[in-house]
ZAGUKE-257234 format. One record per residue (C-alpha): y, x negated, z negated; residue number from 1; residue in one letter; chain. Coordinates in nm, 4 decimals, always signed. Example, Ala and Ser with C-alpha at 12.3 -4.5 7.8 and 13.67 -1.06 7.14 Angstrom:
2
<north = -0.4500, east = -1.2300, up = -0.7800, resi = 1, resn = A, chain = A>
<north = -0.1060, east = -1.3670, up = -0.7140, resi = 2, resn = S, chain = A>
REM end
This chain:
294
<north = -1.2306, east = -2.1131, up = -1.7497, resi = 1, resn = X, chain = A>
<north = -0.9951, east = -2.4281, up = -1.8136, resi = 2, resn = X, chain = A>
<north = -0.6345, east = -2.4150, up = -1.7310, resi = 3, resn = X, chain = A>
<north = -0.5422, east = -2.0835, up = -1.8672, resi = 4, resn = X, chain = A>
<north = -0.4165, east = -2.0281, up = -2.2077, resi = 5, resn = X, chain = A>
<north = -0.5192, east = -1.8012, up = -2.4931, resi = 6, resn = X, chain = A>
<north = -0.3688, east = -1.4490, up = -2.5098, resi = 7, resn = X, chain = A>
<north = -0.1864, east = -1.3145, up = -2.7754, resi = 8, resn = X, chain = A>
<north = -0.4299, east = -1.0609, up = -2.9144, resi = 9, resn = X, chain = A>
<north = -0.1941, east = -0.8162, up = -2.9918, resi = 10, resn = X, chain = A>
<north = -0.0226, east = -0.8529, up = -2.6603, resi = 11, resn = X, chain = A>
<north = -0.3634, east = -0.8923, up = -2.4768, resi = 12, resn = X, chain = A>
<north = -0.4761, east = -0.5170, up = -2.6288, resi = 13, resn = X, chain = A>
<north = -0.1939, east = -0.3363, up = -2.4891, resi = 14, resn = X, chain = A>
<north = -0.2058, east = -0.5086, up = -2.1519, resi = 15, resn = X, chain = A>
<north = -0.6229, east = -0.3336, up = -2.1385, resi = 16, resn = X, chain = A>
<north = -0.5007, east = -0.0337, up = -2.2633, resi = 17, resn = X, chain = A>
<north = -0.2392, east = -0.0262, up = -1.9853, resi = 18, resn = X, chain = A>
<north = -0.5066, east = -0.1269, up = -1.7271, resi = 19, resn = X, chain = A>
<north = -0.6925, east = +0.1529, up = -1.8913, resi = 20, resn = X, chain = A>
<north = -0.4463, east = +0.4201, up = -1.8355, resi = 21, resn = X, chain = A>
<north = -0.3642, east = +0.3174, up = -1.5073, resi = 22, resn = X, chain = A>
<north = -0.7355, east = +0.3469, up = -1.3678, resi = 23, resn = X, chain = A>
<north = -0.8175, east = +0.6911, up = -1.4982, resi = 24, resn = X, chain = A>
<north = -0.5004, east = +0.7995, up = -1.3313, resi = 25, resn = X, chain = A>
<north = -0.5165, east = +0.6749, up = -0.9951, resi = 26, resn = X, chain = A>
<north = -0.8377, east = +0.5175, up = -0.9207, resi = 27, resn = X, chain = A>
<north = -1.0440, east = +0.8658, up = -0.8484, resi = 28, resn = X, chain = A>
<north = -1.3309, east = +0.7556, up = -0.6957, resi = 29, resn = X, chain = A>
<north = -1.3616, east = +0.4123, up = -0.8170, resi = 30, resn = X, chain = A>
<north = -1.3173, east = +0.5359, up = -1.2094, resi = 31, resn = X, chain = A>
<north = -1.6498, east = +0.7356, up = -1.2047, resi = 32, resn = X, chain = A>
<north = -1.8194, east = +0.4567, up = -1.0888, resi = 33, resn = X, chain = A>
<north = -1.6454, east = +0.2128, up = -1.3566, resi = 34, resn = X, chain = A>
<north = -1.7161, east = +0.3965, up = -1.6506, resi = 35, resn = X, chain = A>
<north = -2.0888, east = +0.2995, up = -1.5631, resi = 36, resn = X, chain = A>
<north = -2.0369, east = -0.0846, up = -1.6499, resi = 37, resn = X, chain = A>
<north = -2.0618, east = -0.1620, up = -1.9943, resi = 38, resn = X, chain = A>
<north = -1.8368, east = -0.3548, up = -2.2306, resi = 39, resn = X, chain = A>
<north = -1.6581, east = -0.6080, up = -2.2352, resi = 40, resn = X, chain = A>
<north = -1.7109, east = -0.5857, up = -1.7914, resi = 41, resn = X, chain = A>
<north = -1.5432, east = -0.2430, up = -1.7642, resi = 42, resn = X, chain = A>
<north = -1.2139, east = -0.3486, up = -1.9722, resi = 43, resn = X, chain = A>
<north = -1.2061, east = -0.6543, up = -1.7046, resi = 44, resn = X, chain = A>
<north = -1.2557, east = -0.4369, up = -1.3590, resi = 45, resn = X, chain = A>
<north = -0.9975, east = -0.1680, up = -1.5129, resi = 46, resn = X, chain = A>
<north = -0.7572, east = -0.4888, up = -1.5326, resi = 47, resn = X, chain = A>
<north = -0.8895, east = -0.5858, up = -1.1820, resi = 48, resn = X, chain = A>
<north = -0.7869, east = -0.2663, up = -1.0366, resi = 49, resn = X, chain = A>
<north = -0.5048, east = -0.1966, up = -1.1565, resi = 50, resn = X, chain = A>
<north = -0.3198, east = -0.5158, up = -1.0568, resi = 51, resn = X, chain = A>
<north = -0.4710, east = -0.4044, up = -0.6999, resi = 52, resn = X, chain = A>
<north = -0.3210, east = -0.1126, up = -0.7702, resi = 53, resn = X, chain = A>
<north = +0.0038, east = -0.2307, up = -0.8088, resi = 54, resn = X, chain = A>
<north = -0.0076, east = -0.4562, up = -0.5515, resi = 55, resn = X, chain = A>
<north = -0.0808, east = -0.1500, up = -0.3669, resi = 56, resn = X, chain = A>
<north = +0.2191, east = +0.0391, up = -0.4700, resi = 57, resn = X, chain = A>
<north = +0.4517, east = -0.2400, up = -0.3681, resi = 58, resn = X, chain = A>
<north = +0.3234, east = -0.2084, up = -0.0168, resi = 59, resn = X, chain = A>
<north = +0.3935, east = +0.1635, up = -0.0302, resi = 60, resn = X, chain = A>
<north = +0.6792, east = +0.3674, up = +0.1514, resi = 61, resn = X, chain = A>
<north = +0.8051, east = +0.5597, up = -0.1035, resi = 62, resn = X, chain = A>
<north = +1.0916, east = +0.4747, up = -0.3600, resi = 63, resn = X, chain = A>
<north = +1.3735, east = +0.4542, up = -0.0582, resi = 64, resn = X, chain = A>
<north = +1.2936, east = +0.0823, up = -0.0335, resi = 65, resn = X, chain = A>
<north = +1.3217, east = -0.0843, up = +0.2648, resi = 66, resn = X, chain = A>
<north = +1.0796, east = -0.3210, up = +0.4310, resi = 67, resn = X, chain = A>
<north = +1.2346, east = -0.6264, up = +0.3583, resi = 68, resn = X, chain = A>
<north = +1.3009, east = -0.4943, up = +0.0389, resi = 69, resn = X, chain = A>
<north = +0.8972, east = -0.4192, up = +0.0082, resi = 70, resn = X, chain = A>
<north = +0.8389, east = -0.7863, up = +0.1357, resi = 71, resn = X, chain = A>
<north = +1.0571, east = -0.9500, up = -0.0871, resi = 72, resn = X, chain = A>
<north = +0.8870, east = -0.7494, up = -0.3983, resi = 73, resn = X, chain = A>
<north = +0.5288, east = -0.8661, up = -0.2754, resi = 74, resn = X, chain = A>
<north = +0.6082, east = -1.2042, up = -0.2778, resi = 75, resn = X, chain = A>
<north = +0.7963, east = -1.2005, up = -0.6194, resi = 76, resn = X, chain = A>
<north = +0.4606, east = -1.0200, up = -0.7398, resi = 77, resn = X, chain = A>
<north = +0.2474, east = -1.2892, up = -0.6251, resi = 78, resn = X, chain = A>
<north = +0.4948, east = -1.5793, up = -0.7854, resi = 79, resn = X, chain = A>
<north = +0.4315, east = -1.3726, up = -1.0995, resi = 80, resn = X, chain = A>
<north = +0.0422, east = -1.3487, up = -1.0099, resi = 81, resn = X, chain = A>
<north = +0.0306, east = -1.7350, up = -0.9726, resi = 82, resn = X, chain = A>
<north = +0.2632, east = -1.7905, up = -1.3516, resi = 83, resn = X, chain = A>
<north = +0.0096, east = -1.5576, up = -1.4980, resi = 84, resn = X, chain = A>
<north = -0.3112, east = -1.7117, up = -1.4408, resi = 85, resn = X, chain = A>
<north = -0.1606, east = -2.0295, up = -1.4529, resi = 86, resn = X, chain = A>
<north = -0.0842, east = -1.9393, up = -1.8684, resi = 87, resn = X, chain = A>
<north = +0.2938, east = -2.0373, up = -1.8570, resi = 88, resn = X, chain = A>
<north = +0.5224, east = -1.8228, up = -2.0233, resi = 89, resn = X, chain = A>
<north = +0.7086, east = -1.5717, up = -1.8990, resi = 90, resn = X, chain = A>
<north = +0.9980, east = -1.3758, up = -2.0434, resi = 91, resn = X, chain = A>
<north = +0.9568, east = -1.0728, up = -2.2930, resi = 92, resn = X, chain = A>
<north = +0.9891, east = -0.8214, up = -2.0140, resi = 93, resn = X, chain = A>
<north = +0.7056, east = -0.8984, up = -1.8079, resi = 94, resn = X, chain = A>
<north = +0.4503, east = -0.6548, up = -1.6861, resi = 95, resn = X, chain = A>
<north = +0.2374, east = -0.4808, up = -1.8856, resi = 96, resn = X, chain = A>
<north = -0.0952, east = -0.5975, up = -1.6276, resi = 97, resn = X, chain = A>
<north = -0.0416, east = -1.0015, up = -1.6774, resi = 98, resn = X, chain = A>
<north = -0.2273, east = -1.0568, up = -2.0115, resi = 99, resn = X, chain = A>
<north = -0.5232, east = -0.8525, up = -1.9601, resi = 100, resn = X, chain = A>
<north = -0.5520, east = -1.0112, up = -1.5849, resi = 101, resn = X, chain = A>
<north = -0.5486, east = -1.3232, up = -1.6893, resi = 102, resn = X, chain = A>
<north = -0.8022, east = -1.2872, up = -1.9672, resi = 103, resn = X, chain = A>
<north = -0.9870, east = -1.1564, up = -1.7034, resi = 104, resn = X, chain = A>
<north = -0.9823, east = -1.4568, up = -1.5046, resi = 105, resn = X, chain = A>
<north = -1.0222, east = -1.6793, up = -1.7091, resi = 106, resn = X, chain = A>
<north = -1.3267, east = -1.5097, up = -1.8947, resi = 107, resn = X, chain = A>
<north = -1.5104, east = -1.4695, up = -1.5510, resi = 108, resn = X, chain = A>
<north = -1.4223, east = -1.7012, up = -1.2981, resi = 109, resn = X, chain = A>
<north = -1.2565, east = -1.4478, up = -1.0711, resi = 110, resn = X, chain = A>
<north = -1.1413, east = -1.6858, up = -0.7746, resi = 111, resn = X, chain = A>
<north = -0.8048, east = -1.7110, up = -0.7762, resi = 112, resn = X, chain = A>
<north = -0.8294, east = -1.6776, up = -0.4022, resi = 113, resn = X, chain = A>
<north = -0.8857, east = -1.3142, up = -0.4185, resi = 114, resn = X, chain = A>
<north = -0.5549, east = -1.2235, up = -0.5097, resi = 115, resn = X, chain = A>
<north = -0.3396, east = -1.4226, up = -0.2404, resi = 116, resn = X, chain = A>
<north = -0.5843, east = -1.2618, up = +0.0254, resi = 117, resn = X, chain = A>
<north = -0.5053, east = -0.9061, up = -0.1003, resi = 118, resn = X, chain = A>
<north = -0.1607, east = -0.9963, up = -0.1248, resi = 119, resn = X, chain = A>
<north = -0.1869, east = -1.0938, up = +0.2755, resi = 120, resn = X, chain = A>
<north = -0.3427, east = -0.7512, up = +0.3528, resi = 121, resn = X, chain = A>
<north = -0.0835, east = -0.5767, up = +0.2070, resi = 122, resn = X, chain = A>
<north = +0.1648, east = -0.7922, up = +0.4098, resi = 123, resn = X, chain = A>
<north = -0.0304, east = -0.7092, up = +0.7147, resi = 124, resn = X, chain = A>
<north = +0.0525, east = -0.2954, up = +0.6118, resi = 125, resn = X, chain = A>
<north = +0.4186, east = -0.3581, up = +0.5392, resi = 126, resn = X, chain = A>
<north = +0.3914, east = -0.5023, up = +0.9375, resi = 127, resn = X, chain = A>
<north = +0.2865, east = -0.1635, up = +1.0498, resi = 128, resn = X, chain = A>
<north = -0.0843, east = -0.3138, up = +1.1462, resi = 129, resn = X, chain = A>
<north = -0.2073, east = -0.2727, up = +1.5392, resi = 130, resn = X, chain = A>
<north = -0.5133, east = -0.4342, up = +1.5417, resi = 131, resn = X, chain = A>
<north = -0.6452, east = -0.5479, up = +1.8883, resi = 132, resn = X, chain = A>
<north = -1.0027, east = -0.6409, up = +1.8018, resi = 133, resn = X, chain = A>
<north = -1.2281, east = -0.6238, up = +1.5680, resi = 134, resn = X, chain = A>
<north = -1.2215, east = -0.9848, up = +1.4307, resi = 135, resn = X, chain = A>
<north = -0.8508, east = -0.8748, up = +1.2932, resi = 136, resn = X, chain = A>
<north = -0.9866, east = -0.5479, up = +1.1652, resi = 137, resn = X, chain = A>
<north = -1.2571, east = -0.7517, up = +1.0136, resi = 138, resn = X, chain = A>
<north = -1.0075, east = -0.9595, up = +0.8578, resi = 139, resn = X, chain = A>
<north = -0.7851, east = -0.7291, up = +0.7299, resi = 140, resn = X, chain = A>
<north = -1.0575, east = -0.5373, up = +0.5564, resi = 141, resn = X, chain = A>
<north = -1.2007, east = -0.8487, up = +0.4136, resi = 142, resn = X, chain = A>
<north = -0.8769, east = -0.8871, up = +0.2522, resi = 143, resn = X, chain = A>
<north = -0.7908, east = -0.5975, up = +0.1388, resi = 144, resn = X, chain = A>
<north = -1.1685, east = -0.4221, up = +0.0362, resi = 145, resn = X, chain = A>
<north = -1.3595, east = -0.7761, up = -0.0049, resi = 146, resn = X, chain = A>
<north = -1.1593, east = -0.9371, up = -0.2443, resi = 147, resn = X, chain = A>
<north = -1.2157, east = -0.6515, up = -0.4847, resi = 148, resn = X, chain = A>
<north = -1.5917, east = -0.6767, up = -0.3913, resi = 149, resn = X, chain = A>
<north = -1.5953, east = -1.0976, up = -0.4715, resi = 150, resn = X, chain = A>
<north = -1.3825, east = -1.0176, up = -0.7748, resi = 151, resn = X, chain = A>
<north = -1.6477, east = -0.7525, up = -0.9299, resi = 152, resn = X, chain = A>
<north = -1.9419, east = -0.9480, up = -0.8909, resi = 153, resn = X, chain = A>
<north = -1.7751, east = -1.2481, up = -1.0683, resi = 154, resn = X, chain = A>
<north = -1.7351, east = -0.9827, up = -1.3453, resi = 155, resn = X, chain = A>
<north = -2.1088, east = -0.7836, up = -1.3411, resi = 156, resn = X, chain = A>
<north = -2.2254, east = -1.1530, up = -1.2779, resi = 157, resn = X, chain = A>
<north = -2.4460, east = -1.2404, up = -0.9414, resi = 158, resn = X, chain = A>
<north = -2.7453, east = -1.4832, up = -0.8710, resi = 159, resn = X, chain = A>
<north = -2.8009, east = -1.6061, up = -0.4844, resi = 160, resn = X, chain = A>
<north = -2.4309, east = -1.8341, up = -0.5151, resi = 161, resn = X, chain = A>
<north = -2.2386, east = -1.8038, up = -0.1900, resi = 162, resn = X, chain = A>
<north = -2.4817, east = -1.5188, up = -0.0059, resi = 163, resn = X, chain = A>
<north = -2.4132, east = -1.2997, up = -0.2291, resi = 164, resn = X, chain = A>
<north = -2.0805, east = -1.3580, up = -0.1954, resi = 165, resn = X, chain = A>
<north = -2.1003, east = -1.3042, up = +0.1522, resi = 166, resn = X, chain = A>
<north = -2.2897, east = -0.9247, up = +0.0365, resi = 167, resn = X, chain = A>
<north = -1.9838, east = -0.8350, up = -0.1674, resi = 168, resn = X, chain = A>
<north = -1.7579, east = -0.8757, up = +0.1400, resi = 169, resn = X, chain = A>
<north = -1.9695, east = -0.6997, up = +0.3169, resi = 170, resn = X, chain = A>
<north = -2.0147, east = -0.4125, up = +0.1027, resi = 171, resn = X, chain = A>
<north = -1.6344, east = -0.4300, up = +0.0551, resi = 172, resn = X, chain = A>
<north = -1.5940, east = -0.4167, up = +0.4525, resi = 173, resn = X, chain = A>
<north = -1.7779, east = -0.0708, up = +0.4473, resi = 174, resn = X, chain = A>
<north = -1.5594, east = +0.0502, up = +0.1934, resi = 175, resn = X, chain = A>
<north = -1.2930, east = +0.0094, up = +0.3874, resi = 176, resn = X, chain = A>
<north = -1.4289, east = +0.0739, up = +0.7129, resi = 177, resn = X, chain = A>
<north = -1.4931, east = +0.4100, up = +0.5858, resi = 178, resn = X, chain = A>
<north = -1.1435, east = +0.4453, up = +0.4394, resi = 179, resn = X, chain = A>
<north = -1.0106, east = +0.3886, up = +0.7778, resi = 180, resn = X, chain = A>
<north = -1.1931, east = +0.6652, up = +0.9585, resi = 181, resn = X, chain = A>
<north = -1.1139, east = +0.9335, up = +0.6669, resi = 182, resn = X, chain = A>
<north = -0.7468, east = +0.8207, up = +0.6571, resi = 183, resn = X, chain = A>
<north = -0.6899, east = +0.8108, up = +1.0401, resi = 184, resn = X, chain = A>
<north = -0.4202, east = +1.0730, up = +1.0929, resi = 185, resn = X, chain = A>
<north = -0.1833, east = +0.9649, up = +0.7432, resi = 186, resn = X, chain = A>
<north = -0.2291, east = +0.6229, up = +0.8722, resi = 187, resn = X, chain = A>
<north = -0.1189, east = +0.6764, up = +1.2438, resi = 188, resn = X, chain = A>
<north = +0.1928, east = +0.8674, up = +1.1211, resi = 189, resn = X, chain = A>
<north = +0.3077, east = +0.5880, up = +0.9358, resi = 190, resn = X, chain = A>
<north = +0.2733, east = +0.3409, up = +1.2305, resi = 191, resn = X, chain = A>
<north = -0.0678, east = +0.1593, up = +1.1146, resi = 192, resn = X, chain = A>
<north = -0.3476, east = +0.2018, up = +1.3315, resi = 193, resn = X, chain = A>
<north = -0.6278, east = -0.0041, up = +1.2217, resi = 194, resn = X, chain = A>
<north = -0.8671, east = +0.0866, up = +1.4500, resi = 195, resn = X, chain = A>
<north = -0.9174, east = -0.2202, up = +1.7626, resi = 196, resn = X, chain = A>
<north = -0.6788, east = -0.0918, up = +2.0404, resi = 197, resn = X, chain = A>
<north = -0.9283, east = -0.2475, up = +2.2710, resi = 198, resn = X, chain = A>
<north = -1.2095, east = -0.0442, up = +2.1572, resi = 199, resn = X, chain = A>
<north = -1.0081, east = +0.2569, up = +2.1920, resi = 200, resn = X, chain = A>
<north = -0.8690, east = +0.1357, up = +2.5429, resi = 201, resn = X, chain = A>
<north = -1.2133, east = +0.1443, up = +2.6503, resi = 202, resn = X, chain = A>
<north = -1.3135, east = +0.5034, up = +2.5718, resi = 203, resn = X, chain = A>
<north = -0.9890, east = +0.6408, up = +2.6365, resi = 204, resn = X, chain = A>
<north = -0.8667, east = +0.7247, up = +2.3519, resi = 205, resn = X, chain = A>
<north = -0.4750, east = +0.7494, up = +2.2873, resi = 206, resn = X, chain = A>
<north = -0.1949, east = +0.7981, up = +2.0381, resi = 207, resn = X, chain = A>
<north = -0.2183, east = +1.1963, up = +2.1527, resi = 208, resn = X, chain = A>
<north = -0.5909, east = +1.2043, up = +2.1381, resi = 209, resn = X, chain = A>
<north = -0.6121, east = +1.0656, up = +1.7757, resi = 210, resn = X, chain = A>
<north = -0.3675, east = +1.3756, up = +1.6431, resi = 211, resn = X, chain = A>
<north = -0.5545, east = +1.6149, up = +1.8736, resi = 212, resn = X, chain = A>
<north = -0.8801, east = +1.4957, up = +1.9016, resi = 213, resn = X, chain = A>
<north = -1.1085, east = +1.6011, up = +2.1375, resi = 214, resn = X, chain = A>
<north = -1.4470, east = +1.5075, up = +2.3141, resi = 215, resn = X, chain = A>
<north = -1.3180, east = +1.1489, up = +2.3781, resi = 216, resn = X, chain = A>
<north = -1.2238, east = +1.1088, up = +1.9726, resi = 217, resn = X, chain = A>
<north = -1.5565, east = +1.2433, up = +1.8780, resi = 218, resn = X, chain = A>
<north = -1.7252, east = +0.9592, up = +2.0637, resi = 219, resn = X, chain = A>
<north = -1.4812, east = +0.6578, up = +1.9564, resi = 220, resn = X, chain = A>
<north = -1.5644, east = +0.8259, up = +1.5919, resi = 221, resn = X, chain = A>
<north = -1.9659, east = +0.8096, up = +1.5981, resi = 222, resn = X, chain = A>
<north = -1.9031, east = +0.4372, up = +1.7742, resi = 223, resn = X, chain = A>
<north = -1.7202, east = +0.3766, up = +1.4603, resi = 224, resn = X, chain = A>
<north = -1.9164, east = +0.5587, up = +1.1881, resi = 225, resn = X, chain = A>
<north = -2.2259, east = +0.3223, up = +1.3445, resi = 226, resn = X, chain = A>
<north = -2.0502, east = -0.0151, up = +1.2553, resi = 227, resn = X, chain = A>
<north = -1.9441, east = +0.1217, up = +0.8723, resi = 228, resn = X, chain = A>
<north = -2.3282, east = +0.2119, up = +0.8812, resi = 229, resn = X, chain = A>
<north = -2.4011, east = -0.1240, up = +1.0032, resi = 230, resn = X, chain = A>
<north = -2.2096, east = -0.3207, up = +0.6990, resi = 231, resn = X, chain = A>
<north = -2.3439, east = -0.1204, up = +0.4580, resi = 232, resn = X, chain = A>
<north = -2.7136, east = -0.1713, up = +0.5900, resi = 233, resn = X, chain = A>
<north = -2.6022, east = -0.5919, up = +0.6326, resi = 234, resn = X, chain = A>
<north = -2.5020, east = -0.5736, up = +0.2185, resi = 235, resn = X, chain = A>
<north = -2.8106, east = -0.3827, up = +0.1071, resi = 236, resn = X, chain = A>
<north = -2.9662, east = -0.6374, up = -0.1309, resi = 237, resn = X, chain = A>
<north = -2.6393, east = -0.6806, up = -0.3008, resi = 238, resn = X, chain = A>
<north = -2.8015, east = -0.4376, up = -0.6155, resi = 239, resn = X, chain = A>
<north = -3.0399, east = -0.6751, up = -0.6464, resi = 240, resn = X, chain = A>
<north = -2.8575, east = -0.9755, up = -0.6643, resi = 241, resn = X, chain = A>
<north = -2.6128, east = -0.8299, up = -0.9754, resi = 242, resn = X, chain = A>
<north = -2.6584, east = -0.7638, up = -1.3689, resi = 243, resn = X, chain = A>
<north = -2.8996, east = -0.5545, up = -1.4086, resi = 244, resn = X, chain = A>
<north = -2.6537, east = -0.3543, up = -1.6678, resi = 245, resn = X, chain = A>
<north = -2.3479, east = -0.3422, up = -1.3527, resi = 246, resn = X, chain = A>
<north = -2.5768, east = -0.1871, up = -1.1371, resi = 247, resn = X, chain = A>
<north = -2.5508, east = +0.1815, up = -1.1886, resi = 248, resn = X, chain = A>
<north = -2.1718, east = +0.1310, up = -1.1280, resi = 249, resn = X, chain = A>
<north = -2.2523, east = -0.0277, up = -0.7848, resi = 250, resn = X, chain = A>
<north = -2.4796, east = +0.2593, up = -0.6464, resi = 251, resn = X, chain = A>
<north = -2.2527, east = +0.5143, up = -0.7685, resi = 252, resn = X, chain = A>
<north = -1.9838, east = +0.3198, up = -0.6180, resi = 253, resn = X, chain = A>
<north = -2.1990, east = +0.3327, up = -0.2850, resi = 254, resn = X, chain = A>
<north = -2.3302, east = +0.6544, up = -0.2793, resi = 255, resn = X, chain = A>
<north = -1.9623, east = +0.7705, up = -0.3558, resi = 256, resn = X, chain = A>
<north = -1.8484, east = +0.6419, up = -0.0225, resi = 257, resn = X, chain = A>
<north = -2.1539, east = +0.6338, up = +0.1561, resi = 258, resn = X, chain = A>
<north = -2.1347, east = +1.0042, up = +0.1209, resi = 259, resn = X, chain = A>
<north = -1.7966, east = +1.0502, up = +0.2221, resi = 260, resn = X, chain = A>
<north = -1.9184, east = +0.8481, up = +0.5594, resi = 261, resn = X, chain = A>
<north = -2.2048, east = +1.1385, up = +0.5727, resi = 262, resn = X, chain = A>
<north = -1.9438, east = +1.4265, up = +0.5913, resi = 263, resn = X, chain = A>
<north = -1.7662, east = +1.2597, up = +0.8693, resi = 264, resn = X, chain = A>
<north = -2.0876, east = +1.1680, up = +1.0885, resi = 265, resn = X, chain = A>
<north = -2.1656, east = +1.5301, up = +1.0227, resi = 266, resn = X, chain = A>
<north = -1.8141, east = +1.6715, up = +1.2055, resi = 267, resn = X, chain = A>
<north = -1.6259, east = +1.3834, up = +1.3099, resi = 268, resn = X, chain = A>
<north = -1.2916, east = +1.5836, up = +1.4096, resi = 269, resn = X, chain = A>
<north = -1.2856, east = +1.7143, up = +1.0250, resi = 270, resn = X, chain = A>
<north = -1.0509, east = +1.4156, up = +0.9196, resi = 271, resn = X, chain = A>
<north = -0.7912, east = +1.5764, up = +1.1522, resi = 272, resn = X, chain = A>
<north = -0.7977, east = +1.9084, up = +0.9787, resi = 273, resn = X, chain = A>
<north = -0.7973, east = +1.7841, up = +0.6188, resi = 274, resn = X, chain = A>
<north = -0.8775, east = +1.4574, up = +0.3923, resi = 275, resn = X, chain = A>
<north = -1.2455, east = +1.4391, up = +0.3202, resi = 276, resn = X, chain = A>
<north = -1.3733, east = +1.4259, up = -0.0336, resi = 277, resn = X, chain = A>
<north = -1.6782, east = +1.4848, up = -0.2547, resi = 278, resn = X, chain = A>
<north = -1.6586, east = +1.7282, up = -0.5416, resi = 279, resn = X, chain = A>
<north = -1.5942, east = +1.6411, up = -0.8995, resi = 280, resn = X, chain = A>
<north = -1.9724, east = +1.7682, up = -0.9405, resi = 281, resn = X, chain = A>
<north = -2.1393, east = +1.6025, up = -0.6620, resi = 282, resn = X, chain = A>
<north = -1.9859, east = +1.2791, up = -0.8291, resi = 283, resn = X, chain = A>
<north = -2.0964, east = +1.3459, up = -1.1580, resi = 284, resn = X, chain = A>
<north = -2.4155, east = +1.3985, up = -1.0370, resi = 285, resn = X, chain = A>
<north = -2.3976, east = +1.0756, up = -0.8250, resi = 286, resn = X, chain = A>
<north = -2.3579, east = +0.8322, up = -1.1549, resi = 287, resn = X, chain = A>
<north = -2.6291, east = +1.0288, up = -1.3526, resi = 288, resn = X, chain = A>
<north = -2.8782, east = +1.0043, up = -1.1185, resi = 289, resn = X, chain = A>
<north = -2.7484, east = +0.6336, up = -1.0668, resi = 290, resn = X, chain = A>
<north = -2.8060, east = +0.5771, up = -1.4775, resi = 291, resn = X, chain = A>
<north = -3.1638, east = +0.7737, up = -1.4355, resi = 292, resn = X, chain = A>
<north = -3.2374, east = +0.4663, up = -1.1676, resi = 293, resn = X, chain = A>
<north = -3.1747, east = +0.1923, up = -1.4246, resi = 294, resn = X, chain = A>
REM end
């Protein structure tokens, strides 16, 4: 890719090994899955996630900060983003994440696009998101879940052009959808309810019956768990349109968060009494049987 210089090596091998260290620390679900792509592609999505990361952490109410304070450190971050992959300089105390991100970019073609969008979701959180239909859900998770899927299939490398595209969003959108339902009750406490307050106008459903649930919540939940089912059904031929070598890492990736769907359709009131998860076994056995399907 044109327009972006070349890295320091030196510089550009402690910038992975950074990205490295940040992913096996805080990416838990998502690191199983990467450790599945094969070299040089897993080096690039462990710089891709952890400027998401990041990004992430800015948005994030801890630290004492206040909003503004949060807002104003989001958009110095994306300045920084945009110097970065641009290849201009930057002084000797910049972030450890800009060399291997912008090798990254420019090795692959990630659309630069993809980071202002997840930049604007993470806006949208420091807002304390309400959304009122699903069109802005829709948006919001395309921002902050599709990105990262358009982003990875630049790196595993796609046929099918702008459909496939299209898949990765998708898939992205189920992600998140999912997120959403297992993450309900942390969310609401901190003033971001992503769910359409339409939707849950209709059924009934209030501020006091998402903390206490109820027969009312348990309906609004399976309406909900059948539109995450729904995007990941619309993305299924995304496998087939990647690398054959990227995807393992994809089904795991799937499976990973398909299944954590599964244990909320099976007792939708469990993500009031605690967060749902899969076991450190059922994932391991999730990525070999992905590898056995290769």
């Amino acid at each position: 890719m044109s327009g972006v210089a070349a890295i320091d090596p030196s510089l550009l091998a402690r910038s992975r090994d950074y990205c490295q260290r940040v992913t096996h620390a805080e990416a838990r679900n998502f690191y199983y899955a990467m450790k599945l792509v094969p070299e040089p592609k897993r080096t690039a999505m462990f710089a891709l996630y952890a400027w998401m990361r990041l990004v992430d952490d800015i948005a994030d109410e801890g630290g004492g900060r206040t909003q503004r304070q949060r807002v104003d450190e989001l958009e110095a971050w994306q300045a920084q983003t945009h110097t970065a992959l641009n290849g201009e300089s930057a002084d000797d105390d910049r972030h450890p994440v800009w060399a291997a991100l912008a090798e990254m970019v420019r090795q692959y073609g990630v659309p630069r696009s993809v980071f202002d969008d997840a930049i604007e979701g993470q806006r949208q959180d420091l807002e304390g998101i309400r959304c009122q239909t699903f069109a802005e859900l829709y948006e919001y998770c395309r921002r902050v879940a599709g990105t990262v899927g358009v982003a990875s299939v630049y790196i595993w490398g796609f046929e099918g052009g702008d459909e496939t595209v299209a898949l990765a969003v998708d898939r992205g959108v189920a992600f998140q959808l999912t997120n959403i339902l297992r993450d309900l009750p942390e969310d609401r406490v901190r003033g971001r309810v992503y769910l359409p307050q339409e939707e849950l106008a209709a059924m009934g459903v209030t501020d006091e019956v998402l903390r206490r649930g109820g027969g009312a919540f348990e309906e609004m939940m399976r309406f909900q768990i059948g539109r995450a089912e729904e995007y990941y059904r619309k993305s299924a031929q995304l496998e087939a349109r990647i690398e054959k070598d990227c995807r393992p890492a994809l089904v795991a990736m799937t499976r990973i968060y398909h299944g954590l769907l599964e244990k909320i359709a099976a007792d939708p009131g469990v993500v009031l009494r605690r967060r749902v998860s899969l076991s450190w076994l059922s994932k391991l056995m999730i990525g070999w049987r992905a590898l056995r399907a290769r």
